[in-house]
PyMOL CGO cylinders between C-alpha atoms (Angstrom):
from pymol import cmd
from pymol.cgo import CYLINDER

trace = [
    CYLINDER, 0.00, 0.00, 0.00, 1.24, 3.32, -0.96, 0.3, 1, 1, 1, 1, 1, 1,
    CYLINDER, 1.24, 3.32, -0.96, 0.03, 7.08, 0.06, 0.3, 1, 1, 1, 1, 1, 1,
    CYLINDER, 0.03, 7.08, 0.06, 1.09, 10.40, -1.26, 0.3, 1, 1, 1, 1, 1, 1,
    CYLINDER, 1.09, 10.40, -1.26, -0.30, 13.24, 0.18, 0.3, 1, 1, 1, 1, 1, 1,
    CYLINDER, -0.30, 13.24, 0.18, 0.71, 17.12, -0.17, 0.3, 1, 1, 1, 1, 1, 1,
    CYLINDER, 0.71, 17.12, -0.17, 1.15, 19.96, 2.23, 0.3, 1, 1, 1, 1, 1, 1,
    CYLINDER, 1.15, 19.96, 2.23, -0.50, 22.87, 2.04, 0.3, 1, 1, 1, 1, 1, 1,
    CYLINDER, -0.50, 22.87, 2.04, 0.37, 25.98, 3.47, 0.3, 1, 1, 1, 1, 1, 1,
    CYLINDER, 0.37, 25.98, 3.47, -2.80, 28.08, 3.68, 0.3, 1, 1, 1, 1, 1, 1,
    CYLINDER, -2.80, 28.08, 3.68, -1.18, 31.12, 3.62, 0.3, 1, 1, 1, 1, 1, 1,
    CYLINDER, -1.18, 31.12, 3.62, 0.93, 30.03, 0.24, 0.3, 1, 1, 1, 1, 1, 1,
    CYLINDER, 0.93, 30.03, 0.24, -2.96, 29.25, -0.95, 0.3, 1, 1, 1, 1, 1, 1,
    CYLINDER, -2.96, 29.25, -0.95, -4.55, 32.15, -3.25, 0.3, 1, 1, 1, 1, 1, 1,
    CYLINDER, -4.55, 32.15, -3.25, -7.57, 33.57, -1.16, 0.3, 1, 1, 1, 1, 1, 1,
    CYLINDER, -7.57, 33.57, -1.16, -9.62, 33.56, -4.50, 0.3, 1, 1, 1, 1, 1, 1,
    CYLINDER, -9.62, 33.56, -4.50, -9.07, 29.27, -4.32, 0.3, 1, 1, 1, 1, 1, 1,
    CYLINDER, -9.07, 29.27, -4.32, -10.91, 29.01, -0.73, 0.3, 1, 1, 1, 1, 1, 1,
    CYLINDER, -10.91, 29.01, -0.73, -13.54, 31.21, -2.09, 0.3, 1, 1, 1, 1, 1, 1,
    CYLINDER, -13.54, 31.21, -2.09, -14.43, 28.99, -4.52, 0.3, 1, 1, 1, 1, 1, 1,
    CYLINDER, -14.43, 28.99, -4.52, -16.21, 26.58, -2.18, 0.3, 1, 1, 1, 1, 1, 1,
    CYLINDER, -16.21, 26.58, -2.18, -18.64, 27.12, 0.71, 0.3, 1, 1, 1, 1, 1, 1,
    CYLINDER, -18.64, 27.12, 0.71, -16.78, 24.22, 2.56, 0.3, 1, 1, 1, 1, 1, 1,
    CYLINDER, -16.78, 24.22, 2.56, -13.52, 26.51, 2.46, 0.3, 1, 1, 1, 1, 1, 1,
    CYLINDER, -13.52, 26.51, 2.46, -14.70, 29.68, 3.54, 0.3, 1, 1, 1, 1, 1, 1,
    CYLINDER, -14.70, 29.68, 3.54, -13.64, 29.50, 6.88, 0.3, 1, 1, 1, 1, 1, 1,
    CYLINDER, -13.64, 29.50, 6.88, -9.88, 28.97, 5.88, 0.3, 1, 1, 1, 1, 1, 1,
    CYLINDER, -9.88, 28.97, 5.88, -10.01, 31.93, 3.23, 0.3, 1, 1, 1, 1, 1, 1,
    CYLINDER, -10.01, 31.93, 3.23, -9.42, 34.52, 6.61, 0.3, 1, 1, 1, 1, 1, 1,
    CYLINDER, -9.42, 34.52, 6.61, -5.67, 32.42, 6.96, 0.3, 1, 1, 1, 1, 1, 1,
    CYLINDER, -5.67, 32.42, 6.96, -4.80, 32.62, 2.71, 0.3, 1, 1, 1, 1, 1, 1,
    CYLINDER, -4.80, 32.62, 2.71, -2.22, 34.55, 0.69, 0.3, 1, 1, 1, 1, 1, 1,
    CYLINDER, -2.22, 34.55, 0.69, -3.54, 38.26, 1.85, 0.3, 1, 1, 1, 1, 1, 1,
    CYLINDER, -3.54, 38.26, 1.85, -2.45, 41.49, 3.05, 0.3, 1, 1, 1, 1, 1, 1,
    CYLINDER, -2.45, 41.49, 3.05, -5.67, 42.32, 4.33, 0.3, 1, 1, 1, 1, 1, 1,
    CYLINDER, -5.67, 42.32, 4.33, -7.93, 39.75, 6.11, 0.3, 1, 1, 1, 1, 1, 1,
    CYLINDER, -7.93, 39.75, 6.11, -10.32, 41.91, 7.21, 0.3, 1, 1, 1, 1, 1, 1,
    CYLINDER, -10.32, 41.91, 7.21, -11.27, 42.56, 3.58, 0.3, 1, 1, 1, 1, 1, 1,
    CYLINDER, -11.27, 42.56, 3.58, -11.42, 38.61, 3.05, 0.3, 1, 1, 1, 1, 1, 1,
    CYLINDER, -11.42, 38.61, 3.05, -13.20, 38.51, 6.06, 0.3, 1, 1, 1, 1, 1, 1,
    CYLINDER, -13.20, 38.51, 6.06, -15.94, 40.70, 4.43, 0.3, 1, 1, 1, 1, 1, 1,
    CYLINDER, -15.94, 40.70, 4.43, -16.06, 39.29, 1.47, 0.3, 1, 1, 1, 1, 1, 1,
    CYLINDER, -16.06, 39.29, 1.47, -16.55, 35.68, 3.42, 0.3, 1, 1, 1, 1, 1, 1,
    CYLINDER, -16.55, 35.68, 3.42, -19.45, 37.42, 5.28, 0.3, 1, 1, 1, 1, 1, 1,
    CYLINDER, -19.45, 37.42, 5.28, -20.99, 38.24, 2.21, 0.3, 1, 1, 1, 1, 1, 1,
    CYLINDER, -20.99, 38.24, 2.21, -20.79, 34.71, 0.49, 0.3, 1, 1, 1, 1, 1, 1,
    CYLINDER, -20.79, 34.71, 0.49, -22.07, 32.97, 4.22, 0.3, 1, 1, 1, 1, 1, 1,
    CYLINDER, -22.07, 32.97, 4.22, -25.19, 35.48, 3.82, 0.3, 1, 1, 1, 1, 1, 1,
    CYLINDER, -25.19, 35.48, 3.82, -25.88, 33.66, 0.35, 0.3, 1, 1, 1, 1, 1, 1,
    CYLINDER, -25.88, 33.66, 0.35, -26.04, 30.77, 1.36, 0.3, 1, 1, 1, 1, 1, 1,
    CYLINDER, -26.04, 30.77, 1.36, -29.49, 29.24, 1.53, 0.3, 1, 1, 1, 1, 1, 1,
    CYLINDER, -29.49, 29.24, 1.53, -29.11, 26.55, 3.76, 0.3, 1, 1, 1, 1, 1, 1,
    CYLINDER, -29.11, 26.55, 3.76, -29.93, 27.80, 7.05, 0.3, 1, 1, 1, 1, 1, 1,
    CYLINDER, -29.93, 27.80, 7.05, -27.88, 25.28, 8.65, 0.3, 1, 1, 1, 1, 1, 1,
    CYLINDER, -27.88, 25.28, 8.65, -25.07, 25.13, 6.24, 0.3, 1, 1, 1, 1, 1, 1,
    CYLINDER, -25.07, 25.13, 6.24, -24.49, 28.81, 6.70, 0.3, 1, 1, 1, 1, 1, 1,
    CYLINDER, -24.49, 28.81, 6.70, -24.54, 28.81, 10.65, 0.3, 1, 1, 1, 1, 1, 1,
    CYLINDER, -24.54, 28.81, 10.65, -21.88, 26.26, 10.53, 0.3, 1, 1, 1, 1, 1, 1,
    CYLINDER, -21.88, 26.26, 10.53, -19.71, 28.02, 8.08, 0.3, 1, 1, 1, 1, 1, 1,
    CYLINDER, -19.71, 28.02, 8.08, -20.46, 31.06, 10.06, 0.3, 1, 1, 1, 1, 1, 1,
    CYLINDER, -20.46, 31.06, 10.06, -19.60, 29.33, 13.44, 0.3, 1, 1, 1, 1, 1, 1,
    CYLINDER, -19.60, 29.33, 13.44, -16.60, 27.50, 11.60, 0.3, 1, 1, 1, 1, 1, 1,
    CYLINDER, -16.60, 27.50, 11.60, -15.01, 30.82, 10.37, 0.3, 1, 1, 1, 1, 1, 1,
    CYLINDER, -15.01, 30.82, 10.37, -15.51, 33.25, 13.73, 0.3, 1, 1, 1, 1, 1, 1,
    CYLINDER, -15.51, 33.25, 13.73, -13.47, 30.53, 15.18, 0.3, 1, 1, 1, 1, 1, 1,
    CYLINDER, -13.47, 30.53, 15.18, -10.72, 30.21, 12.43, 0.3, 1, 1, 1, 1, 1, 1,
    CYLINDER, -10.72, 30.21, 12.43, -10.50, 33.85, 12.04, 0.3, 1, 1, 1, 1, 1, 1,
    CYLINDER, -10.50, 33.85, 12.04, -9.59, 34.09, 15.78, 0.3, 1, 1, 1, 1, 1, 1,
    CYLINDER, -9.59, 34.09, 15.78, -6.18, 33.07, 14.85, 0.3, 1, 1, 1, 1, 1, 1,
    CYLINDER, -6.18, 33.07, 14.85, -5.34, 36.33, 12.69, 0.3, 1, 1, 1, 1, 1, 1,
    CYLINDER, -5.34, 36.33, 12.69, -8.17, 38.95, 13.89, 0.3, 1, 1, 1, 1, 1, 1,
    CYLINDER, -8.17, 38.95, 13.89, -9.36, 40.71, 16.49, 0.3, 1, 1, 1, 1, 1, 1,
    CYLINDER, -9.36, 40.71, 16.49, -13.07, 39.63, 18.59, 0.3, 1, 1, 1, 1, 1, 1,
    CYLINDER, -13.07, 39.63, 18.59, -14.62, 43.36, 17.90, 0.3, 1, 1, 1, 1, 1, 1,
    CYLINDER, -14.62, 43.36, 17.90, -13.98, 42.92, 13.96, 0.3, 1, 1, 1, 1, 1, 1,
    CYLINDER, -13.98, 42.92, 13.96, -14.98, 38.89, 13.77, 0.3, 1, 1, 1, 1, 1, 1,
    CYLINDER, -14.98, 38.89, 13.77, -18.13, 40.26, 15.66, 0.3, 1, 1, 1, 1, 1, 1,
    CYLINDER, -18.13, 40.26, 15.66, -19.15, 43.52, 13.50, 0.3, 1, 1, 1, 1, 1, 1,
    CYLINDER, -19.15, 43.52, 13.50, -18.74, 41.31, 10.08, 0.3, 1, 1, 1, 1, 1, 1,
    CYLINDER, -18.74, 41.31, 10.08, -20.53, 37.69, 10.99, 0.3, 1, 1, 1, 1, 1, 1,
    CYLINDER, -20.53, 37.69, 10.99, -23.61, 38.19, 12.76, 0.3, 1, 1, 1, 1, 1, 1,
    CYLINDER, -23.61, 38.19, 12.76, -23.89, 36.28, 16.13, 0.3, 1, 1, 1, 1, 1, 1,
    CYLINDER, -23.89, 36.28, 16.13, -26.99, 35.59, 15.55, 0.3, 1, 1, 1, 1, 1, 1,
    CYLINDER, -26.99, 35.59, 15.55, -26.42, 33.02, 12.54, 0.3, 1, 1, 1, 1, 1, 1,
    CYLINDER, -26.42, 33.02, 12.54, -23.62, 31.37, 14.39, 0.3, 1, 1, 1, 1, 1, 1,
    CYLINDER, -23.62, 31.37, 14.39, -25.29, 30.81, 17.11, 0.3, 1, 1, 1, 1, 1, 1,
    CYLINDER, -25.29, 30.81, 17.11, -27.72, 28.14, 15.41, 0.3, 1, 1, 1, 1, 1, 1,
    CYLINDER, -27.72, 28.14, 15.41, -24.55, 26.47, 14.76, 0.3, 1, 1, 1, 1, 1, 1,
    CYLINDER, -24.55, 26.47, 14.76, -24.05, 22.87, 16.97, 0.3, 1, 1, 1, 1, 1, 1,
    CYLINDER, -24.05, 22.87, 16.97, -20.59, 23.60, 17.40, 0.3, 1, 1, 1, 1, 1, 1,
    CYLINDER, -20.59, 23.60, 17.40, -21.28, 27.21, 18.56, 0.3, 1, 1, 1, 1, 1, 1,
    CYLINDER, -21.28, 27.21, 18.56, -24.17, 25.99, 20.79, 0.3, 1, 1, 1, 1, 1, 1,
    CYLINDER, -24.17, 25.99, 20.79, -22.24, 22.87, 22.49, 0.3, 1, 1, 1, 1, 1, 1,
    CYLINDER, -22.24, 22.87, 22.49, -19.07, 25.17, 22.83, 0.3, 1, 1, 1, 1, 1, 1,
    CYLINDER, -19.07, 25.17, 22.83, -21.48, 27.87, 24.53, 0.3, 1, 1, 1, 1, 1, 1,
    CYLINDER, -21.48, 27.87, 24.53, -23.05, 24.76, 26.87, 0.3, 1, 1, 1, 1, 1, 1,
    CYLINDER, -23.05, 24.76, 26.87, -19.70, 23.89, 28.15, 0.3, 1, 1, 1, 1, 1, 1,
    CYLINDER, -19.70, 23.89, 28.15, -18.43, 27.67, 29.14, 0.3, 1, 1, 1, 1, 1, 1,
    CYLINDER, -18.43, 27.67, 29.14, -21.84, 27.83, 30.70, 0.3, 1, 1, 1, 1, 1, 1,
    CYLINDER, -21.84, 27.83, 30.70, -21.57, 24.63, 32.52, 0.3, 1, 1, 1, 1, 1, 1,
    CYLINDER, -21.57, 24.63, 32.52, -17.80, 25.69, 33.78, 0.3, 1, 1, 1, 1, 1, 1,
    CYLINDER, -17.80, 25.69, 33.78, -18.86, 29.07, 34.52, 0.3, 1, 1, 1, 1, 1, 1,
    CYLINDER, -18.86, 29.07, 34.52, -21.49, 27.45, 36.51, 0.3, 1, 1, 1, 1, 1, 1,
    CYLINDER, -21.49, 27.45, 36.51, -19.44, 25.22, 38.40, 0.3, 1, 1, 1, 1, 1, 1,
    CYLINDER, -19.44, 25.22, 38.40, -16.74, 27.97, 39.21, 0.3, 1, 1, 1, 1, 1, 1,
    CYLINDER, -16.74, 27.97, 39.21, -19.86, 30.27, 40.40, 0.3, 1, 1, 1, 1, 1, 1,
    CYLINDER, -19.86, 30.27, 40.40, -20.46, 27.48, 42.69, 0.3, 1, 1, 1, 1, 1, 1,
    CYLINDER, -20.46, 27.48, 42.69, -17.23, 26.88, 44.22, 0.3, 1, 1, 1, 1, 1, 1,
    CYLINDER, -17.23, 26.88, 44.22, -16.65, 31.04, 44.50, 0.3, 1, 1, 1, 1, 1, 1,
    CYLINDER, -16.65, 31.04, 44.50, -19.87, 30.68, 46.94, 0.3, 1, 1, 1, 1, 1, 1,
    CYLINDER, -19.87, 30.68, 46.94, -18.79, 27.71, 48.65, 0.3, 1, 1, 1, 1, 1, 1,
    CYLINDER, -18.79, 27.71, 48.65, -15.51, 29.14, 49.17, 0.3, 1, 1, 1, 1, 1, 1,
    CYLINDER, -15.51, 29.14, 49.17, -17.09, 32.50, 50.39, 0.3, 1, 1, 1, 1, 1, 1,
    CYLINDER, -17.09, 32.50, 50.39, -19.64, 30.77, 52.65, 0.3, 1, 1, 1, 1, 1, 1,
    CYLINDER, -19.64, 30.77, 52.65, -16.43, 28.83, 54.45, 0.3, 1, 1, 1, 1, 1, 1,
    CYLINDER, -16.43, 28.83, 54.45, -15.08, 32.20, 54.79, 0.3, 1, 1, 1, 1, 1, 1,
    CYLINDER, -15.08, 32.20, 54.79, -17.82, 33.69, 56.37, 0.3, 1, 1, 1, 1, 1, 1,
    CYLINDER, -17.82, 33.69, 56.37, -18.04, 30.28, 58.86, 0.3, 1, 1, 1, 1, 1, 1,
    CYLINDER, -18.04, 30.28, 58.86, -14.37, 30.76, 59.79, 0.3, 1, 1, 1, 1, 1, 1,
    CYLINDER, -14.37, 30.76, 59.79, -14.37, 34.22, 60.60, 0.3, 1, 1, 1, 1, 1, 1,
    CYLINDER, -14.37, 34.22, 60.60, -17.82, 33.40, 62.74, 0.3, 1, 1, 1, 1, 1, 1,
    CYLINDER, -17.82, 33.40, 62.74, -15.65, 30.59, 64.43, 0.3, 1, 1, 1, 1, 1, 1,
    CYLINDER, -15.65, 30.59, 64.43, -12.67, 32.75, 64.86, 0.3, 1, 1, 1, 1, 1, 1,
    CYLINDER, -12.67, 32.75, 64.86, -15.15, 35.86, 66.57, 0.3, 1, 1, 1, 1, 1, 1,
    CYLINDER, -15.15, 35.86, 66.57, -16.28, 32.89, 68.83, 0.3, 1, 1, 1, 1, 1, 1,
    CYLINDER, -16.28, 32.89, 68.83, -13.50, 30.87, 69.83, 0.3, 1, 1, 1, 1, 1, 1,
    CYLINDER, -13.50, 30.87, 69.83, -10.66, 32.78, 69.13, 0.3, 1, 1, 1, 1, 1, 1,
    CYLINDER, -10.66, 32.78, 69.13, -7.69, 31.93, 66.64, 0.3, 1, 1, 1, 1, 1, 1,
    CYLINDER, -7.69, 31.93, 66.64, -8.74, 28.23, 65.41, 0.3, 1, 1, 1, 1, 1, 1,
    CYLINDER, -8.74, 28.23, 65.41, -6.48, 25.59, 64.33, 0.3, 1, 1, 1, 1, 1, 1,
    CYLINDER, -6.48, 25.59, 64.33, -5.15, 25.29, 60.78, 0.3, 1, 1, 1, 1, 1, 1,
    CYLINDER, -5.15, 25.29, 60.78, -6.57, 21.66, 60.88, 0.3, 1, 1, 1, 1, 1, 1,
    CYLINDER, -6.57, 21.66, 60.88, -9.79, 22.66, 61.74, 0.3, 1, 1, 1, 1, 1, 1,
    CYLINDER, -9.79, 22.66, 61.74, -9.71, 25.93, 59.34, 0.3, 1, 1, 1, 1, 1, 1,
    CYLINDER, -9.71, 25.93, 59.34, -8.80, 23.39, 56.41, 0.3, 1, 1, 1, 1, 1, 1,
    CYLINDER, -8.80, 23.39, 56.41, -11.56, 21.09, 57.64, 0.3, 1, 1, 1, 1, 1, 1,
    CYLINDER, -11.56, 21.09, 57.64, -13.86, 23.65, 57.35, 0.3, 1, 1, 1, 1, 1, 1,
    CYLINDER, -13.86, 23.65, 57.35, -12.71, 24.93, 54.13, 0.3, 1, 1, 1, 1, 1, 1,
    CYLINDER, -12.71, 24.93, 54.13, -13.28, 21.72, 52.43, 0.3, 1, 1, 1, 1, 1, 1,
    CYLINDER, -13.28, 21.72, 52.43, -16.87, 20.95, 53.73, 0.3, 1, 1, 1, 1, 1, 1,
    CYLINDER, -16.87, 20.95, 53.73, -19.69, 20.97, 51.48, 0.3, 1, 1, 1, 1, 1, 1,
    CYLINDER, -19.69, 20.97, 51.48, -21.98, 24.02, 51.09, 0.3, 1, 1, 1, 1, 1, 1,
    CYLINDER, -21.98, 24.02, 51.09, -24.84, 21.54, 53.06, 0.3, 1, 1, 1, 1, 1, 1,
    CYLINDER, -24.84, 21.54, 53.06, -22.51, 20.59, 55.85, 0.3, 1, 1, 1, 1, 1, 1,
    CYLINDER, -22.51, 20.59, 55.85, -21.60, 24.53, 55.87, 0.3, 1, 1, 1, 1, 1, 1,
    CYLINDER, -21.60, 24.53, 55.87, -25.21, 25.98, 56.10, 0.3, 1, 1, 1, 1, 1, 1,
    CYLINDER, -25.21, 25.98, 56.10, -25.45, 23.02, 58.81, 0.3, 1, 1, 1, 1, 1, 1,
    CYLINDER, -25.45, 23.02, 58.81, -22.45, 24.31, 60.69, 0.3, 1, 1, 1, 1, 1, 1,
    CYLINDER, -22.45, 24.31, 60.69, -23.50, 27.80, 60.38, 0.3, 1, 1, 1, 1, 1, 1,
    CYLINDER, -23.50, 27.80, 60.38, -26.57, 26.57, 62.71, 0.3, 1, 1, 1, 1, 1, 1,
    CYLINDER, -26.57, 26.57, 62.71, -24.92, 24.75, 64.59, 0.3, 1, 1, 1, 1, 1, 1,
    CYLINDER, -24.92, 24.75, 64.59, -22.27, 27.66, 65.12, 0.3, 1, 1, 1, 1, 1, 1,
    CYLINDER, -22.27, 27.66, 65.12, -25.25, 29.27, 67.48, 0.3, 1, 1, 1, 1, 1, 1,
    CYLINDER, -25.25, 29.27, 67.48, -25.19, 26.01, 69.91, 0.3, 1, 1, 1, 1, 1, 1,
    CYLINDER, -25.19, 26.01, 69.91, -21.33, 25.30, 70.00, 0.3, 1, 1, 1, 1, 1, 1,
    CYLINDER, -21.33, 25.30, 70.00, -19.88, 26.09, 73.11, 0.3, 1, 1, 1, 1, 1, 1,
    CYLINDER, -19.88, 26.09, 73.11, -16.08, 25.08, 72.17, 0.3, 1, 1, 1, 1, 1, 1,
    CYLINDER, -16.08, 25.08, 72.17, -13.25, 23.98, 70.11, 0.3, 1, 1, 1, 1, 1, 1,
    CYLINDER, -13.25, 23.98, 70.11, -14.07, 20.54, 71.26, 0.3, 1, 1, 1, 1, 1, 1,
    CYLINDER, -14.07, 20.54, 71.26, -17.89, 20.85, 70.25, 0.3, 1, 1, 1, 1, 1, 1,
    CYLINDER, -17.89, 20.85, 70.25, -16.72, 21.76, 67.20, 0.3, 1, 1, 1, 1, 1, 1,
    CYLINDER, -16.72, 21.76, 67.20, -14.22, 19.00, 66.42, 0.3, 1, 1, 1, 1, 1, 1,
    CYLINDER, -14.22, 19.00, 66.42, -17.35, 16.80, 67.53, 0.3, 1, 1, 1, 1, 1, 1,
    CYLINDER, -17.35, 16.80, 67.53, -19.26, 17.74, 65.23, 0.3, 1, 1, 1, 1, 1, 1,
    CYLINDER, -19.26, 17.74, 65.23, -16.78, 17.86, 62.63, 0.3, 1, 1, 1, 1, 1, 1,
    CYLINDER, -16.78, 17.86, 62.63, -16.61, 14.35, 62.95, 0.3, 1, 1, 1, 1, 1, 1,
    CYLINDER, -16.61, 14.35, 62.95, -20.33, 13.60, 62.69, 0.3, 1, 1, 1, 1, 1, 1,
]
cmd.load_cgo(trace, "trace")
């Protein structure tokens, strides 16, 4: 079995050859140019031709992201409109995971904030507490913090607290 393949540099490639196709549009931004913000416009104007609903948010998606390599977020935005792109699967599954992250990170920051707030109550109480116990608390749960925040009003000491660390 043999295979030959070829190499191609796609900024060797003449802009007007990725124009030629739908399929290539997104590359056309990365071609022989000295101006990709013109080939970006010209792009934007062969996506908005394209009947295909579909087939043109996915070539719209496809190229915002490709033309991140060479251009600037304000232009990409003012020449593909969001809108399109955002029908896109791609666009839409890469949106669901930043939202699911940023979720997740929104959750920790008020975990983290909530163990704050339950150490410095502990501290007012009981004085300086001990790193073991600080990192204890700082790696509880947000349920087993809003529990020790009630429980904060019954504790009477270090010791209580260890208790009920434990439980």
């Amino acid at each position: 079995m043999q295979h030959r393949y070829r190499a191609i540099r796609l900024w060797e490639v003449p802009t007007e050859d990725l124009l030629a196709s739908p399929g290539l549009l997104p590359l056309a931004v990365l071609s022989r140019t000295d101006n990709p913000v013109k080939v970006l416009e010209q792009v934007a104007g062969m996506i908005e031709g394209i009947a295909d609903r579909t087939q043109q948010s996915n070539i719209a998606a496809a190229t915002a992201i490709i033309a991140g390599l060479v251009l600037d977020t304000m232009v990409i935005k003012r020449l593909l409109r969001e809108e399109i792109m955002k029908e896109s699967v791609m666009y839409q599954e890469i949106e669901a995971v930043a939202e699911a992250r940023g979720f997740q990170q929104g959750l920790e920051q008020g975990r983290q904030k909530e163990a704050a707030l339950i150490l410095r109550l502990l501290g007012r109480r009981f004085g300086e507490i001990p790193r073991s116990l600080t990192e204890q608390v700082g790696a509880l749960s947000v349920e087993r913090l809003e529990n020790l925040g009630e429980a904060l009003l019954d504790l009477q000491s270090l010791s209580e607290l260890v208790s009920w660390l434990e439980h």
